[in-house]
C-alpha angles and dihedrals in degrees: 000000000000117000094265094061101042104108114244118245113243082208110050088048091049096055092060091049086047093041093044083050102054096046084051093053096049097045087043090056095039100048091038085060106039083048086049092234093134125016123265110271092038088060090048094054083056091063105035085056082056086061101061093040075059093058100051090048089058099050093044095050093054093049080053088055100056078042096066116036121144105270097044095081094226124135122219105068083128089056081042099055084039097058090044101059092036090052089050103043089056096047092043087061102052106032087046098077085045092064092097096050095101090045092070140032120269102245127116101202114078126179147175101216105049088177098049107019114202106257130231114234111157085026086068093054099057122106101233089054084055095113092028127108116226109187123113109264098229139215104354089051087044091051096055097042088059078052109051102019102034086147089062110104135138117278119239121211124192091226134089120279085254095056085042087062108049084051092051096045089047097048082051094042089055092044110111121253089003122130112178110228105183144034145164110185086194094051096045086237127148123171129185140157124232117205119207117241097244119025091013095228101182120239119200115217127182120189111201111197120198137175105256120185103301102344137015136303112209107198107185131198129188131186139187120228100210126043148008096273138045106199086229092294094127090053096042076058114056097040088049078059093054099041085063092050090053093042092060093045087062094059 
């Protein structure tokens, strides 16, 4: 049977198209986002829709690829092999932040004093935490964090609450995408909010300084805006934050 009578495979065809349309949909929503043409969880369901466009590529092409094997006598492998690797390439991106997911709890609000959590004050007044509670969530949160997080405590420092302070506002001031948005001297209370590098989904933090024996005591609390989980970001945070404290107490 010579090439122009070998019959096409539906399938094969289909999985390019499919595979074209979910690497447009991830790139639409991520570069919608990081532009700051949407907002950004509208910008994520773009591209989780991308995701499941690149699913069903993948399925489909596969299907295309059995389709076509040599002696059936089917044209389309090449629309086949093209949907395949388009497919993949879309739901590897998105799916390949999500691998630790399963490394830590599914919670967005991480503290270091699960018995007496920092509080937001000027976090509460902004309009984008309008409709946000924020309230710690309580025991469950707290239970999971002793389990995923049992490293996280408060940092001590063997200086007075004011020099405390002017550590903890500096370390937050050199932190990438953070803009601090709050503070009460008196009340050894520093906010800021901290943006992420692609879809700049906001994240709340509070830094509670305290005299403690003969120095000071941090406690820290930070806290997403959007979803259930925060694929360790929260934590990352907060001991990035210490990690600059400590770095400037070296010096």
């Amino acid at each position: 049977m010579s090439s122009s009578q070998r019959v096409p495979s539906k399938a094969a065809h289909s999985s390019a198209r499919l595979g074209i349309a979910s690497i447009s949909l991830v790139a639409l929503g991520a570069v919608s986002a990081f532009l700051r043409l949407v907002v950004p969880f509208h910008g994520f369901l773009v591209m989780v829709l991308g995701l499941a466009v690149g699913l069903a590529g993948l399925v489909t092409a596969m299907v295309g690829l059995h389709a076509t094997r040599p002696h059936k006598q089917r044209h389309g492998r090449s629309h086949a092999l093209r949907g395949l690797a388009l497919s993949l390439a879309a739901v590897l991106f998105v799916l390949f932040p999500a691998v630790r997911v399963g490394e830590v709890p599914r919670i967005n609000d991480i503290t270091t004093d699960l018995e007496d959590p920092p509080i937001f004050v000027s976090a509460a007044t902004l309009e984008a935490n309008r409709n946000h509670d924020m309230v710690y969530p309580g025991a469950e949160f707290a239970r999971q964090q002793r389990e995923g997080y049992p490293d996280l405590s408060h940092l001590l420092l063997h200086v007075p609450p004011e020099v405390a302070f002017d550590k903890a506002r500096a370390a937050l001031k050199a932190m990438p995408r953070t803009r601090i948005t709050g503070e009460d001297r008196q009340a050894g209370r520093i906010e800021a909010v901290q943006t992420s590098v692609l879809f700049h989904f906001a994240d709340d933090v509070v830094v509670r300084i305290r005299p403690f024996e003969d120095g000071s005591r941090i406690d820290v609390r930070s806290k997403s805006r959007d979803g259930k989980g925060d694929l360790g970001v929260n934590a990352a945070r907060i001991r990035e934050l210490f990690a600059l404290i400590n770095a400037d107490k070296a010096e």
